[in-house]
N, C-alpha and C positions, 0 to 999 in steps of 0.2 A: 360860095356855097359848098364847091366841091373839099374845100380845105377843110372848112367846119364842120362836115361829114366827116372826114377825117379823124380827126380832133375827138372828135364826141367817139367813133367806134373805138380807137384806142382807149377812148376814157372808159369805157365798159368794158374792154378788154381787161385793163389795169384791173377794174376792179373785181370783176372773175376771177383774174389771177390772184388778188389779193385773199381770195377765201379758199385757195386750194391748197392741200398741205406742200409745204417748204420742202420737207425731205422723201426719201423715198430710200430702201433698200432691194434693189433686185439681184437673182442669183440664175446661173444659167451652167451647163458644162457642155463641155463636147468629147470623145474618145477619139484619139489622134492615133492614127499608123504610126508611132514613131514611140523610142524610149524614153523615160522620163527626163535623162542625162541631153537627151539630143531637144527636147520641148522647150527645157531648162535654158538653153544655151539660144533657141531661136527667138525666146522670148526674153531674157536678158539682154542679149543684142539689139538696140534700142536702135542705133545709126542706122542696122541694115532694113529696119521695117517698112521705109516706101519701096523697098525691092518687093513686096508682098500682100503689103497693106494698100487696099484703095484709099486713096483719096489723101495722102501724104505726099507731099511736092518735095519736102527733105526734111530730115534731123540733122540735127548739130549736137554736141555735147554740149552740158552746161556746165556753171560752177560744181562744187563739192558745196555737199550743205549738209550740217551737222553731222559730218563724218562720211555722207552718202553721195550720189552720184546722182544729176540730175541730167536734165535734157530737153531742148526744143523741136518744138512739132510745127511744123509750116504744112496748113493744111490748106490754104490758100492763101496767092500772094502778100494780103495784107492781115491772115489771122496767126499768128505765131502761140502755141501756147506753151507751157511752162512745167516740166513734169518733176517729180523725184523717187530715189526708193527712200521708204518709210522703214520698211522690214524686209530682211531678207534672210533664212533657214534654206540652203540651197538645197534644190532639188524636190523642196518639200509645198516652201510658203514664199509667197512674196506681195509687196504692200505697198502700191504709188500711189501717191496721188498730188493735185495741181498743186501748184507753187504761183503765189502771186499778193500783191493785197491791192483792196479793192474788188475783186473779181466778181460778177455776177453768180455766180456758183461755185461749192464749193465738192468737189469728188475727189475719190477714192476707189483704188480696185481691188483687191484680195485675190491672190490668185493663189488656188489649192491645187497641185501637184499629187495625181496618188498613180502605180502603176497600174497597166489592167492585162494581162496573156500580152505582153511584149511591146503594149501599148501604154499610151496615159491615159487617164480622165483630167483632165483638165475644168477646175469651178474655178469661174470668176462670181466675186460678190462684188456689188456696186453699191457704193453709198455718196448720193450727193442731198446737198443741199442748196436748194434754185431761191436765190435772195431776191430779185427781179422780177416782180407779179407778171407782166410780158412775158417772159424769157419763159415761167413759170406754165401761163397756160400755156404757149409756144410747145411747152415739151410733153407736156400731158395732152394737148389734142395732134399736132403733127410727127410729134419726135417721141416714141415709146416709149419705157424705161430700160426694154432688151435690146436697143436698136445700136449701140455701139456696141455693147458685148456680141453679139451678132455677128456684125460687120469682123469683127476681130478673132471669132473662132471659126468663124466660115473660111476668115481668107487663112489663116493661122491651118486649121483642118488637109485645105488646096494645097498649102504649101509642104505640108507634111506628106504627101502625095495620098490625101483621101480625100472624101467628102463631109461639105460642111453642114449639118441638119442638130444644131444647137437644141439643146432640152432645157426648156423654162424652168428653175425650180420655185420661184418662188417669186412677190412683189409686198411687200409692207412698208405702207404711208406714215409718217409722225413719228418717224425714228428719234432719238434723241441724236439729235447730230452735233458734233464736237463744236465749241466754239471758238471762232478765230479770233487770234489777239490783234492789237494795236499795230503789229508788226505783219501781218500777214499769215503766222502758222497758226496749225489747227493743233485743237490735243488729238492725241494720238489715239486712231481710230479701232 
């Protein structure tokens, strides 16, 4: 009886999930004690990120893939994921996002560099698309849409030796999100 309880909440869950939009685009920034040149360099540096970042166990480097530099993220023993850069205008823009095929989601970060009185502002723009009606509602009621960017300019903020107090800009549902091919890649976002 306790199984079929089961059974049947997932199957309602499935289907909530299934009528909630797929994509979502959030934007957020933070102003960093630190120069645009030195932001540029902590946030490129992809290996040193569990020195700073919660909730990373280790990076490895990954292949080169279409000219760019990729990377794994072991964010717990058995979840490894799979990043790359998309774009990169140093100092200014830069553009990863997952690598994989199959994946239940498909993301992307935009990260915009501008100086500010000897500081940066730092915007990340988030664009994913959650394929997985589960996974889906999963992130719409427990998991925010600002909750990694978050996690990542707070500890990003810490490590620049200030504080972290991220500014929402913005949340729009039904984006046209890129589609993935056969192979795995997205068009470019």
């Amino acid at each position: 009886m306790t199984l079929l309880a089961i059974l049947i909440l997932l199957g309602l869950a499935a289907l909530v999930g299934a009528f909630l939009p797929k994509t979502h685009v959030a934007a957020s920034r933070q102003r960093l004690d630190a120069p645009v040149s030195e932001v540029w360099e902590v946030v490129t540096n992809f290996t040193d990120y569990p020195n700073w970042r919660p909730g990373l166990a280790r990076v490895e480097a990954g292949p080169i893939i279409d000219g760019q530099p990729s990377w794994y993220e072991y964010c717990a023993p058995k979840i490894k994921v799979q990043l790359q850069i998309v774009e990169s205008e140093p100092y200014m823009r830069l553009v990863t996002r997952l690598v994989g095929k199959e994946l239940p989601i498909f993301g992307a970060w935009e990260y915009l560099f501008a100086e500010d009185d000897g500081g940066t502002i730092l915007s990340i723009i988030e664009k994913d698309k959650v394929y997985n009606p589960l996974l889906r509602l999963f992130t719409r009621l427990v998991f925010p849409h600002y909750a990694a960017m978050d996690v990542f300019l707070i500890s990003l903020a810490r490590h620049c030796g200030g504080k972290g107090s991220p500014q929402h800009l913005s949340v729009r549902t039904d984006w046209p999100a890129p589609e993935v091919s056969e192979s795995g890649e997205a068009d470019k976002i």
